[in-house]
LOMAR-728180 format. One record per atom (N, C-alpha, C): x negated, y, z. Coordinates in steps of 0.2 Angstrom, whole numbers, plus 5000, padded with zeros to 4 digits. Last residue first. Layout:
residues N
XYZ ...
//
This chain:
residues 76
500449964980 499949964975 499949944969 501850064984 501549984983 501049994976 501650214993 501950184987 501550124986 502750335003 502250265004 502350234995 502550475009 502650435004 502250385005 502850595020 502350565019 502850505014 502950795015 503350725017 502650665015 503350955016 502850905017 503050855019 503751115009 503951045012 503350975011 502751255005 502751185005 503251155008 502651405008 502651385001 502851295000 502551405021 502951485021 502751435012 501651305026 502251275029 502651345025 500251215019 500551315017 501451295020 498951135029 499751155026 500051225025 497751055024 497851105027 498451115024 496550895029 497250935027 497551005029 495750775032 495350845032 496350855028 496350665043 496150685039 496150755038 496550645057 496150585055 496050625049 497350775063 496650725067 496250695063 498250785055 497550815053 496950795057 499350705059 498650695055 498150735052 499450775071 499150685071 498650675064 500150875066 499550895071 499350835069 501050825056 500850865053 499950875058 502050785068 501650715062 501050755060 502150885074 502050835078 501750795073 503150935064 502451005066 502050925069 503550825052 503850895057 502950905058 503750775037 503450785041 503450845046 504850645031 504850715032 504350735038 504650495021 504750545029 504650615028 505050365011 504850425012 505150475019 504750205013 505250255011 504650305013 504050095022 504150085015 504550145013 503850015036 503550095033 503750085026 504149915041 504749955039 504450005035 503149855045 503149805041 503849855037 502749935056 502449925051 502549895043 504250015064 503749955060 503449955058 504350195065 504450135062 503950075063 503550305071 504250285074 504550215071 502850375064 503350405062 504050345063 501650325072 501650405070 502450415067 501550195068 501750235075 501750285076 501450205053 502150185056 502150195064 500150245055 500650285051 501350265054 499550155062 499450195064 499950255060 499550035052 500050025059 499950125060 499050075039 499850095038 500050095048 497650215041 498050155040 498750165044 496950315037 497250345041 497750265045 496850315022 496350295027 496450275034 498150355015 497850285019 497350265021 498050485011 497850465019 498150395020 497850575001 497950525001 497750515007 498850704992 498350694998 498350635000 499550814981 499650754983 498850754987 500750954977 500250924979 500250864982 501750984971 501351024969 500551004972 503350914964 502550904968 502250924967 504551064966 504051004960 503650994967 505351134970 505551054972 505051004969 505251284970 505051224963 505451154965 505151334982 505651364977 505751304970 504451264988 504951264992 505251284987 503451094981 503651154982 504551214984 502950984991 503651004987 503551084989 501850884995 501850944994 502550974989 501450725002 501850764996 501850824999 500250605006 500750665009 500750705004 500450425005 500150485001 500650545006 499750275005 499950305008 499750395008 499950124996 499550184998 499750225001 499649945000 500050005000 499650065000 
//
């Protein structure tokens, strides 16, 4: 699985950006967002709390006044 955080723009709805944090591994995702590991397969919306955890593990900077930020799971 890969594990990507979207960038939708606020006026566009287009992807304006993508950022790959499967580094960040999937158990460690799914306790971040409260599901199974084995459930993490849909798309999540990332509040301020997801937003803080994962900058922990990866290098990411959020334009929250241009952006919506969701985490995307997609099968390899």
């Amino acid at each position: 699985m890969q594990y990507l955080v979207i960038a939708y723009g606020k006026l566009s709805e287009a992807v304006e950006q993508e950022t790959d944090v499967s580094s960040v591994g999937g158990e460690r995702l799914a306790e971040l967002m409260g599901v199974p590991v084995e459930g993490l397969v849909d798309v999540y919306p990332l509040d301020g709390r997801h937003r803080a955890a994962l900058s922990a593990h990866v290098d990411i900077t959020y334009d929250l006044d241009a952006y919506d930020y969701f985490l995307e799971v997609v099968a390899d």
